[in-house]
C-alpha positions in Angstrom: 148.0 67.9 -33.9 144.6 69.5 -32.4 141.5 67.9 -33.0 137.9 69.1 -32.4 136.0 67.1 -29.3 134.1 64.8 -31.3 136.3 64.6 -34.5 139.4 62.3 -35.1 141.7 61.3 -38.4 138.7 58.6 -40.1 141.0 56.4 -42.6 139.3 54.3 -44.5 142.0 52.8 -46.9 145.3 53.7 -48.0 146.8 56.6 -49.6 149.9 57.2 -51.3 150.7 61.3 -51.9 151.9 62.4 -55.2 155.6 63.1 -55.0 156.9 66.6 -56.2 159.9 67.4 -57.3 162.1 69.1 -54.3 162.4 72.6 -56.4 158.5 72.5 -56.9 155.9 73.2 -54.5 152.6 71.5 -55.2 149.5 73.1 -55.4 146.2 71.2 -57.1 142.8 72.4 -57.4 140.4 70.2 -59.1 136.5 71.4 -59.0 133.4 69.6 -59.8 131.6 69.8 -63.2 129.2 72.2 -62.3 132.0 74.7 -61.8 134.4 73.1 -64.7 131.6 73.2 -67.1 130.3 76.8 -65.8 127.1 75.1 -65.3 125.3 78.1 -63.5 122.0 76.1 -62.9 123.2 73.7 -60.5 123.2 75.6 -56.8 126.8 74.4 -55.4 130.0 73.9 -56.9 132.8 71.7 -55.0 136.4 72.4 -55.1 139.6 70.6 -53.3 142.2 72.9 -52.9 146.1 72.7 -51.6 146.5 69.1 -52.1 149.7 66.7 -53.2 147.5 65.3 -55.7 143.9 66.5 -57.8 142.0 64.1 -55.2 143.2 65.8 -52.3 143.1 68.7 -50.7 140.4 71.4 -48.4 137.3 70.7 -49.2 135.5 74.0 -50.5 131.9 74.8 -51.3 130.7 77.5 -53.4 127.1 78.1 -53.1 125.3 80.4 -55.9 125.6 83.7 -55.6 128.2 83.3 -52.7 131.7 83.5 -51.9 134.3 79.7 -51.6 134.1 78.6 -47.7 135.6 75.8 -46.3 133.9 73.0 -44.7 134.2 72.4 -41.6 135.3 68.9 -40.2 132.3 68.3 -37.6 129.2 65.5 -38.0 131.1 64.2 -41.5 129.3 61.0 -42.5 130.9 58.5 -44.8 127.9 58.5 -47.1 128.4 62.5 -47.5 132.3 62.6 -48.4 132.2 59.3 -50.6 129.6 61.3 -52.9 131.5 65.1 -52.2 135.0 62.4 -54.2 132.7 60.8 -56.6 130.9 64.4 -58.4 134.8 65.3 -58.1 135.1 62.5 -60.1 137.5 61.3 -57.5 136.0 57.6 -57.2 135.9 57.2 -53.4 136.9 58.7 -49.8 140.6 57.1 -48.3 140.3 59.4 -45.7 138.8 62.6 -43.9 141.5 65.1 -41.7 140.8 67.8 -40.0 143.0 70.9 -41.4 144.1 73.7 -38.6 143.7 76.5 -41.2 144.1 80.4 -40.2 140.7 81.6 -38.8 138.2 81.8 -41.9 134.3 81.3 -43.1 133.4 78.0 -43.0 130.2 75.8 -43.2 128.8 73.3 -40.7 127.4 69.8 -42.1 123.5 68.8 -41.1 123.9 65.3 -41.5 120.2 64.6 -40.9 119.0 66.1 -43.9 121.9 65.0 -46.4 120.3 62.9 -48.5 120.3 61.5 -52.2 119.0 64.9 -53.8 121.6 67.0 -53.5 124.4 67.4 -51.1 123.5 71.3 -51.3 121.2 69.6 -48.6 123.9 68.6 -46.2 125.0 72.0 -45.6 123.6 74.4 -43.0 122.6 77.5 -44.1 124.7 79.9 -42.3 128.6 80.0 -42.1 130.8 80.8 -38.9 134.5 81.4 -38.1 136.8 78.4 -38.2 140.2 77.8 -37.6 139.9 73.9 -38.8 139.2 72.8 -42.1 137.8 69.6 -43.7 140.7 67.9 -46.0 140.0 64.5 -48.2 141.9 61.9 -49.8 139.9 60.8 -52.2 141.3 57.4 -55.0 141.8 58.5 -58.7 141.9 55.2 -59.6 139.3 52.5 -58.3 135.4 52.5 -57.5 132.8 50.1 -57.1 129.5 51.7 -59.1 126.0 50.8 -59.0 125.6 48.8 -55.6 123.6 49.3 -53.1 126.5 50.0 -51.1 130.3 51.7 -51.0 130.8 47.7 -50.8 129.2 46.3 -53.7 129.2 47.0 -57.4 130.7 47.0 -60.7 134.4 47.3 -60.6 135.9 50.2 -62.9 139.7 51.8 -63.1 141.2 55.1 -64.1 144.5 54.9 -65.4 146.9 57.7 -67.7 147.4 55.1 -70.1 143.4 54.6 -71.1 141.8 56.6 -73.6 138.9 57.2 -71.1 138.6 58.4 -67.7 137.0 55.5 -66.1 136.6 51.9 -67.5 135.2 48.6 -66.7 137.2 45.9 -65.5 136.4 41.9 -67.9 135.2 39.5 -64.9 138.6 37.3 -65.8 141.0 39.8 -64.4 141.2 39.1 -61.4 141.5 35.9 -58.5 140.9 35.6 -55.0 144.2 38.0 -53.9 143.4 40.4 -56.2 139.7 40.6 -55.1 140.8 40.7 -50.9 143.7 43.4 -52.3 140.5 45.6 -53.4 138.3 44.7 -50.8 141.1 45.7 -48.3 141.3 49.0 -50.3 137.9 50.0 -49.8 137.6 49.5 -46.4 135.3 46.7 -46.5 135.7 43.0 -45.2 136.2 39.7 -47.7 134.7 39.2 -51.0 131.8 37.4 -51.4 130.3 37.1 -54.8 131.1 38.3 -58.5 129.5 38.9 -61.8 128.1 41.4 -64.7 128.6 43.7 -68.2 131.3 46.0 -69.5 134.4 46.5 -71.5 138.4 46.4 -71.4 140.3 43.4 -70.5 143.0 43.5 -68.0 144.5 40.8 -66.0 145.7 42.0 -61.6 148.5 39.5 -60.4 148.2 40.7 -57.0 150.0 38.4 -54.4 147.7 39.5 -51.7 150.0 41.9 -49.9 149.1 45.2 -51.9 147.6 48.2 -50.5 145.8 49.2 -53.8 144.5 47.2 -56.3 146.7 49.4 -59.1 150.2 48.3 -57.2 149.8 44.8 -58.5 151.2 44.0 -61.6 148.8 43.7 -64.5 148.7 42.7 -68.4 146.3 43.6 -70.7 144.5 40.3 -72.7 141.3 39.1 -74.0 138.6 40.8 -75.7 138.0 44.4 -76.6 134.0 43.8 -74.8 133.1 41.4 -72.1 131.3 40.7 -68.9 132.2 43.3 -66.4 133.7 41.6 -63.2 130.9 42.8 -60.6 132.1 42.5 -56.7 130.7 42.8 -53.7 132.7 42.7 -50.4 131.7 41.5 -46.5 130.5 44.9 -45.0 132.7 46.1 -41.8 130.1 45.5 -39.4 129.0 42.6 -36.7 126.8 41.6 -34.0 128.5 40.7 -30.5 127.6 38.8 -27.5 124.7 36.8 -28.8 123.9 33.0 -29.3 124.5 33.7 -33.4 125.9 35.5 -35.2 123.0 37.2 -36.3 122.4 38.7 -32.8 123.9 40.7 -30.6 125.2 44.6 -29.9 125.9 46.3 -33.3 129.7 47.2 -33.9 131.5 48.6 -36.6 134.7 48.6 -38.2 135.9 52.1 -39.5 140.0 53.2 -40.0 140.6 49.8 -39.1 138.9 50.2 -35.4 136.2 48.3 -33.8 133.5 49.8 -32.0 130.1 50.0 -30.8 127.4 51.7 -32.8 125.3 54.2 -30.9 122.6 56.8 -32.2 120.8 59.9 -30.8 118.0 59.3 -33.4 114.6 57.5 -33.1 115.9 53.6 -33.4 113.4 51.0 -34.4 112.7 48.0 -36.7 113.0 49.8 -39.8 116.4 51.0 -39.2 117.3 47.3 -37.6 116.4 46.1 -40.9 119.7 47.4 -42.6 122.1 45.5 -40.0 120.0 42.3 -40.4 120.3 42.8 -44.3 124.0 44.2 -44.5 125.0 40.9 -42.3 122.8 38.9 -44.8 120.6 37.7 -41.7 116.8 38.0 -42.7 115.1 40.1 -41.2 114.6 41.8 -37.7 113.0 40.2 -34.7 113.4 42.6 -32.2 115.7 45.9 -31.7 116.6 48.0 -28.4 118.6 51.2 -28.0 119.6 51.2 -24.4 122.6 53.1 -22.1 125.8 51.5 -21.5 127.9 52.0 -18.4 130.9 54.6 -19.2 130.9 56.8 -22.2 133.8 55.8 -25.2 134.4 56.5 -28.6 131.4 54.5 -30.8 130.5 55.5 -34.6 127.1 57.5 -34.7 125.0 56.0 -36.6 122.2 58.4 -38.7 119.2 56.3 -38.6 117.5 58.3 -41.5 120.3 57.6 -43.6 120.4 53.4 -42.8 117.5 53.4 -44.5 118.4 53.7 -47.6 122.1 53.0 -47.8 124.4 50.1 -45.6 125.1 51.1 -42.0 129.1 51.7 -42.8 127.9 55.0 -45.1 126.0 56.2 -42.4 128.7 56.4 -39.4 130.8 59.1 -38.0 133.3 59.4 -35.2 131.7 60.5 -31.8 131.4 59.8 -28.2 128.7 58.3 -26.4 127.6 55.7 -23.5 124.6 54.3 -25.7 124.6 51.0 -27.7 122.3 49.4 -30.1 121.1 45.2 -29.7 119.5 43.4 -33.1 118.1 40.1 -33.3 117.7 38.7 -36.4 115.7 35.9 -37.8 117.8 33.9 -39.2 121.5 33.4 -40.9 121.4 33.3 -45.1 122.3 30.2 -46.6 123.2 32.6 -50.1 125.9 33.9 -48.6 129.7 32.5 -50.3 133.1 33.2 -50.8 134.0 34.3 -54.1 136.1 31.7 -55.8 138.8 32.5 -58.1 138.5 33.6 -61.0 140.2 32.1 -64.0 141.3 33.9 -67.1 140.2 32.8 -70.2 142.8 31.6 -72.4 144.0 33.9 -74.9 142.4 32.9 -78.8 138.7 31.8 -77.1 
């Protein structure tokens, strides 16, 4: 399969397609609310088309005024397709492809002015030929919401047999395997701490092995309001070669591959800050971008964007011979494992 110089398959978690029955051919669209609602005030409307499932498919953008066009798989940052799956209401990204599509209009990404306005933003003005296209899998069925990153946050589910689309999971329903399952699932590292407020109670027996959180069996008990579980999981990303492990040259863990962070963008303490505070290590000491030896694959890193989200939102795949070194102050003492959860008994 072709790809595009600075572009490979970015897989983030796990996906299962929607089977279809061997008569059938499948074909799914499933567009954002703007276009759903006919919302006509809202400048963009966001389609995926062709898919096995109505989280996947070719990612389409449909400006006001202006025609579909596809989007074209170039500069795709993790923060831009994780919020492109959740106004889809698609929870989060599994993975990014790049589509060979017959020659049509597409649009480029500008990741340096996609921020948290709109993603109309992230979108260059102009559109150009393209015979590659930008195709997600996004999860239909498990988010983290309200953290301050794709790590952290109140756990919610979206399952055919609840009465609405997404819902809270009670803090008793799950333990340590089903919390590393979910972790896993989002791409992050172990979990780390739990808590908070929400509805529905349902009890994951994972056995640690699962893919997705919604493979493990589960049984519904306990009340019809309690405290929301609230997780947050180890973000994928580490400091190599120093005396701590708060020091050291930045890497990051993306589709399940190490590598080296790099970054064309002015780097200084400000940006620093959000490895130091990601790897729960103070704050930063001292920072340098510097030239390796031989160019390799790294994740570009959008400094703009670090500092206001975690590092792992703000990476995509490219090559380059550049590296960044952090030093820290100091290694948390907050920082835990989560323990396991225990489910109340049922009549308390």
């Amino acid at each position: 399969k072709a790809k595009s110089q600075h572009y490979n398959e970015f897989r983030v978690g796990h996906f299962k397609s929607a089977s279809c029955d061997q008569q059938q051919s499948c074909n799914f669209s499933v567009s954002g609310a703007a276009a759903a609602n006919g919302n006509s005030t809202k400048p963009y409307s966001l389609s995926l088309v062709d898919g096995n499932s109505r989280c996947q498919g070719r990612l389409q953008v449909q400006r006001a005024g202006q025609d579909w066009t596809e989007v074209r798989p170039l500069f795709v940052p993790l923060s831009f397709v994780n919020r492109a799956c959740a106004e889809l209401d698609c929870g989060f990204v599994l993975s990014l492809e790049e589509k060979r599509v017959p020659s049509r209009e597409a649009v480029e990404l500008h990741p340096h002015s996609c921020d948290d306005s709109s993603l109309i933003d992230c979108f260059e003005s102009d559109t150009r030929s393209s015979p590659v296209s930008l195709e997600l899998n996004c999860s239909d069925s498990v988010r983290l919401v309200g953290g301050r990153s794709l790590c952290s946050g109140s756990l919610q589910i979206q399952d055919q047999s609840l009465a609405q689309s997404w819902a809270g999971v009670c803090e008793g329903a799950l333990d340590r395997r089903g919390a590393e399952v979910l972790c896993r699932e989002l791409g992050c590292g172990a979990p780390l701490l739990q808590g908070a407020l929400s509805p529905l109670g349902q009890t994951f027996h994972c056995e640690g092995n699962e893919s997705k959180l919604m493979d493990c069996p589960r049984t519904r008990t306990g009340p019809e309001t309690c405290p929301t579980l609230n997780l947050t999981c180890k973000e994928p990303l580490r400091l190599v070669g120093g005396a701590s492990r708060c020091e050291g040259t930045v890497e990051a863990e993306l589709r399940g591959e190490w590598r080296r962070v790099a970054t064309y963008d002015r780097w200084d303490l400000e940006a620093a800050a959000a490895v130091c505070r990601d790897l729960d290590c103070g704050s930063p000491v001292s920072t340098e971008k510097r030239d390796g030896s031989d160019e390799s694959k790294v994740w570009l890193v959008i400094t703009d964007c670090v500092k206001k989200s975690s590092v792992r939102d703000c990476l995509y795949d490219y090559t380059s011979n550049s590296l960044l070194q952090v030093i820290c102050s100091a290694p948390s003492t907050s920082i835990q494992e989560v323990k396991p959860w225990v489910q109340a008994p049922s009549g308390t």
